[in-house]
VOPAGU-2260 file (C-alpha; in pm, 1 decimal, decimal comma):
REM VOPAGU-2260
SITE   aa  ch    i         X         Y         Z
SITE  UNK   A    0    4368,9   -2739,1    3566,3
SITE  UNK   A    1    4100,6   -2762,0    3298,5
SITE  UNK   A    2    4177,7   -2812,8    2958,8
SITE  UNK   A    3    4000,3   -2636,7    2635,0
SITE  UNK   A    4    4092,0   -2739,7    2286,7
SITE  UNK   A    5    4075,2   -2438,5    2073,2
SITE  UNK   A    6    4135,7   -2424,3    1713,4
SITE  UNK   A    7    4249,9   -2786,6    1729,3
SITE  UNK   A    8    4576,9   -2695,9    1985,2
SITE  UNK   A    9    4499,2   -2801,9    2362,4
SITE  UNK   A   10    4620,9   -2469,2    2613,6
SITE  UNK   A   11    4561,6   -2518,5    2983,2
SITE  UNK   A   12    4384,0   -2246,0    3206,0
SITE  UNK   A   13    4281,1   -2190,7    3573,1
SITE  UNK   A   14    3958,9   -2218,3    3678,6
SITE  UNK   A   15    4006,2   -1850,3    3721,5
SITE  UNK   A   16    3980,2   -1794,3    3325,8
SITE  UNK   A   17    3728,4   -2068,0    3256,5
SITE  UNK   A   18    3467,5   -1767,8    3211,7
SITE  UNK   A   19    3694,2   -1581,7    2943,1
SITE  UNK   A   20    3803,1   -1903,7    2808,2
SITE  UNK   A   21    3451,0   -2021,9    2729,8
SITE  UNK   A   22    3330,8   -1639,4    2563,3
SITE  UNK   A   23    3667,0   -1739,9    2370,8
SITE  UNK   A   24    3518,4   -2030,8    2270,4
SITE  UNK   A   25    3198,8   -1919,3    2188,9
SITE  UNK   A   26    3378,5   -1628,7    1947,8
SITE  UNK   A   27    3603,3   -1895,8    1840,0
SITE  UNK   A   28    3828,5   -1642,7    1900,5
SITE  UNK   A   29    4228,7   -1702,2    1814,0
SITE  UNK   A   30    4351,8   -1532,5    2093,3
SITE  UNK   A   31    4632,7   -1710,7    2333,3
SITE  UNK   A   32    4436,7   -1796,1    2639,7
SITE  UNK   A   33    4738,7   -1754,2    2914,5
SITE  UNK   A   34    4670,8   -1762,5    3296,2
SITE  UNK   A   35    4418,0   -1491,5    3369,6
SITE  UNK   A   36    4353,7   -1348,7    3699,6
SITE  UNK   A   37    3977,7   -1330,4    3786,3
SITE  UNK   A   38    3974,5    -903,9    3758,5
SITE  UNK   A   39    4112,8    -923,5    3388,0
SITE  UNK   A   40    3862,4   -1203,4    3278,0
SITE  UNK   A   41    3594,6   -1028,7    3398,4
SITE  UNK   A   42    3698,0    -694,0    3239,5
SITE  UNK   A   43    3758,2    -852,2    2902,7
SITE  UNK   A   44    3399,6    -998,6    2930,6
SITE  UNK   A   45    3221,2    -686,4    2987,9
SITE  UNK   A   46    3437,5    -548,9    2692,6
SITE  UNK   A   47    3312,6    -788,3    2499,6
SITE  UNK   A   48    2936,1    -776,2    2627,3
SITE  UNK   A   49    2971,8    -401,0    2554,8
SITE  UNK   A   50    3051,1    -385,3    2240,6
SITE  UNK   A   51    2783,2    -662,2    2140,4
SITE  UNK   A   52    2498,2    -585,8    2269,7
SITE  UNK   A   53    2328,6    -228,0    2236,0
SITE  UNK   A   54    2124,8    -284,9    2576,1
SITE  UNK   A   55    2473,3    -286,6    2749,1
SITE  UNK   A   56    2592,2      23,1    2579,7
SITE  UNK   A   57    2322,2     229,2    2686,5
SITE  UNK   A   58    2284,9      65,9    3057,4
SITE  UNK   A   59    2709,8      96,8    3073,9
SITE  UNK   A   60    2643,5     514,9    2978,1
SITE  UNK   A   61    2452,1     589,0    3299,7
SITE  UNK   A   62    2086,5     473,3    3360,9
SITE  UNK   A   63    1923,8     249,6    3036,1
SITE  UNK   A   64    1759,9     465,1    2744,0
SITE  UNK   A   65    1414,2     244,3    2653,3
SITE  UNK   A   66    1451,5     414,1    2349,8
SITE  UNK   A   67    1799,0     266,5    2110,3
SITE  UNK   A   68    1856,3     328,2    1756,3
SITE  UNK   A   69    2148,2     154,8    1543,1
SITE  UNK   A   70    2281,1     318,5    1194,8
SITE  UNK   A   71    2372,0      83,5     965,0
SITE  UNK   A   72    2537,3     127,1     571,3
SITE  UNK   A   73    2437,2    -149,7     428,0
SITE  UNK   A   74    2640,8     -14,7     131,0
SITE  UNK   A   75    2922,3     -40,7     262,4
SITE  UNK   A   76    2837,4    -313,6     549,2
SITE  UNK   A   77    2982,5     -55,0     798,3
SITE  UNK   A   78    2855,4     112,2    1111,7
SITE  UNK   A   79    2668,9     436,1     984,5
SITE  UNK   A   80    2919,8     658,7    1250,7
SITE  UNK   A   81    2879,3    1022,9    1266,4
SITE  UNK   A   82    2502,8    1062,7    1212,9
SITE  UNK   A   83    2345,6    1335,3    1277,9
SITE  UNK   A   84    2023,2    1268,7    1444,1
SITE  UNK   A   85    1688,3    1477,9    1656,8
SITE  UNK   A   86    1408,6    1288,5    1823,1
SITE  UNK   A   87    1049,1    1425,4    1833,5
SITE  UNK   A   88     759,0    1375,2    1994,5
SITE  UNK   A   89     434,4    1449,1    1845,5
SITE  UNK   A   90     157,2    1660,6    2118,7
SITE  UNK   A   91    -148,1    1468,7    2065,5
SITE  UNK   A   92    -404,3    1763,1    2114,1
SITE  UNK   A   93    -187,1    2007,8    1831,6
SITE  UNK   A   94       4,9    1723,9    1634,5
SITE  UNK   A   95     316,9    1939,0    1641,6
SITE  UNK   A   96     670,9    1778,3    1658,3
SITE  UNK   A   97     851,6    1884,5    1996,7
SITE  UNK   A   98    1262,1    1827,7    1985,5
SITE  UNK   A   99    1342,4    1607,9    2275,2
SITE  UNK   A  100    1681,4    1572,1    2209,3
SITE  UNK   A  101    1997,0    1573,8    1979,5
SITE  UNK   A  102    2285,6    1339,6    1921,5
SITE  UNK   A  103    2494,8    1163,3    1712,3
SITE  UNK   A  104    2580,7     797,7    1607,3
SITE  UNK   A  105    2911,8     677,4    1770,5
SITE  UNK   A  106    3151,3     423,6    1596,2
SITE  UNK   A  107    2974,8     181,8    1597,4
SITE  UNK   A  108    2646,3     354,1    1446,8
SITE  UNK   A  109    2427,9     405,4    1757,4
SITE  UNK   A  110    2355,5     701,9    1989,2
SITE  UNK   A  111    2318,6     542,5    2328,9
SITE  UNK   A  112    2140,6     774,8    2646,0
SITE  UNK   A  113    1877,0     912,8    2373,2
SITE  UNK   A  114    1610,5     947,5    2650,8
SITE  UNK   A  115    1514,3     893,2    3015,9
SITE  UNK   A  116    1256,7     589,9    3108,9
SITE  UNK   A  117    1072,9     909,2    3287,4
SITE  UNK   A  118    1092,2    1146,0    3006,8
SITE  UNK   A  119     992,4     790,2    2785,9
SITE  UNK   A  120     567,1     846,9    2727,3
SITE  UNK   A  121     305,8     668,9    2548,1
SITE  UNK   A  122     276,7     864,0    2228,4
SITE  UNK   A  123     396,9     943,2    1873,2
SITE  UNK   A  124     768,7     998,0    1816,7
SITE  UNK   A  125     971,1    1056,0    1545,0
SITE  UNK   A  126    1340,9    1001,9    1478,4
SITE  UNK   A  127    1464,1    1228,0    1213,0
SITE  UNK   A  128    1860,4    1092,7    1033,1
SITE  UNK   A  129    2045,3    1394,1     880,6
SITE  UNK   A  130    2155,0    1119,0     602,3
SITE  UNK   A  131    2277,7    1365,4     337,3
SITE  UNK   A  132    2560,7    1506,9     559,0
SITE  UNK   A  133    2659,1    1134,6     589,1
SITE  UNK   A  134    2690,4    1066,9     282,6
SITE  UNK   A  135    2875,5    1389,2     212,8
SITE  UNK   A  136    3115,9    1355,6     505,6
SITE  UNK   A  137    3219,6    1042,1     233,1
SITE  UNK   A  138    3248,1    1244,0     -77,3
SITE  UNK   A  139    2877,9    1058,4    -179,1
SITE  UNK   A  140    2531,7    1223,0    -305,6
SITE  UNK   A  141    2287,0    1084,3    -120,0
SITE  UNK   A  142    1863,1    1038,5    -277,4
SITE  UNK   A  143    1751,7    1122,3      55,8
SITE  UNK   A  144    1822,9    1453,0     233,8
SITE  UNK   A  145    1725,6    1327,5     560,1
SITE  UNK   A  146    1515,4     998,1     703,3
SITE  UNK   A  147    1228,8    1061,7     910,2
SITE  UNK   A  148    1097,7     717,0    1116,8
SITE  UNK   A  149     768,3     788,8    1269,3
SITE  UNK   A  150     692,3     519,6    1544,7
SITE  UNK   A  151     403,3     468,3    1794,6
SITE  UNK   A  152     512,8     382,0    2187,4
SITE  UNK   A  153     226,2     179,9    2357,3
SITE  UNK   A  154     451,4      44,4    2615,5
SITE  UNK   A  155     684,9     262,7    2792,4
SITE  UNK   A  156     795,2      13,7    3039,8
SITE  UNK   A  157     884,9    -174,1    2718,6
SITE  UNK   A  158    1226,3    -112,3    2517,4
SITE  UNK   A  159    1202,4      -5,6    2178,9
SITE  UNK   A  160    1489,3     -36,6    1897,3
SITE  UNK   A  161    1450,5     137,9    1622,2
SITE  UNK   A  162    1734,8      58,9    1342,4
SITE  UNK   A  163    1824,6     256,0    1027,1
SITE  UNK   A  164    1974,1      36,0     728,7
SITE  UNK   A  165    2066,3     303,4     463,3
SITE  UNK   A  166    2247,8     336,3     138,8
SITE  UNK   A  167    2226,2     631,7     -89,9
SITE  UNK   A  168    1958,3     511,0    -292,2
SITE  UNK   A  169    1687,5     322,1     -20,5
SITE  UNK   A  170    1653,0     286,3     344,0
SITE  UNK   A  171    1446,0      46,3     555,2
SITE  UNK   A  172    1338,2      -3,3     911,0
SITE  UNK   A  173    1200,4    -226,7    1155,6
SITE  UNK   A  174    1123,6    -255,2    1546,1
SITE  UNK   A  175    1407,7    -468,3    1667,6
SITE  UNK   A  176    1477,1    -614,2    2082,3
């Protein structure tokens, strides 16, 4: 048996649980580590990958979206959940918007499976937020109607992340991994 010392108390595990064990670790997560079998450490590991990382939520929802956004109420320091959201792209020749798809932000703020690595084109594409139905799903008036983030793809072999922080009075941006 190997021995961990978490949170200053020694508990022995199997070899078995030395991967959930050390993710425990790494969390420094209070949890009891008791005798895992190999199936349930690996299960609680891919838990835990998917609801950390946003690449894993959108490979985990069928094939991988190179295209992620993330909601964020920096208000509140919550998950923006329940966001109504479109994504564009612009036709180069007429510079008119044309819908691509629809969705809204899950629990945790994001909208995985927004678009297909062959629909995914070099171009101009826009993500527009429905942000004042947000706030008014909360009782809150909101500055901004709606959030419009208009982005250039160079890459489309590359991913793109495209986060929304957002509180009734500003919202910023940025191209995130």
């Amino acid at each position: 048996m190997s021995t961990f010392k978490l949170q200053q108390r020694e508990r022995h595990i199997t070899s078995e649980s030395t991967l959930l064990a050390a993710v425990c670790f790494w969390l420094d997560s209070p949890i009891a580590m008791p005798v895992v079998p190999r199936h349930t450490t690996c299960l609680l590991f891919m838990l835990h990958v998917l609801f950390y990382s946003s690449r894993a939520i959108t490979i985990m929802s069928g094939s991988p979206s190179p295209l992620t956004t993330h909601v964020l109420n920096t208000a509140l320091g919550v998950p923006g959940s329940n966001v109504n959201l479109k994504l564009f792209q612009q036709d180069p020749s007429t510079s008119a918007w044309h819908l691509i798809t629809t969705g809204t932000t899950n629990k945790d703020g994001r909208c995985p499976g927004l678009i297909t690595q062959q629909q995914f084109k070099s171009g101009v594409y826009k993500l527009h937020f429905e942000t004042s139905q947000y706030w008014a799903s909360m009782g809150q008036a909101s500055f901004y109607p709606y959030v419009e983030i208009v982005f250039t793809v160079t890459d489309p072999d590359q991913m793109y992340h495209v986060p929304l922080l957002l509180s009734r009075f500003s919202y910023s941006t940025y191209r995130g991994s």
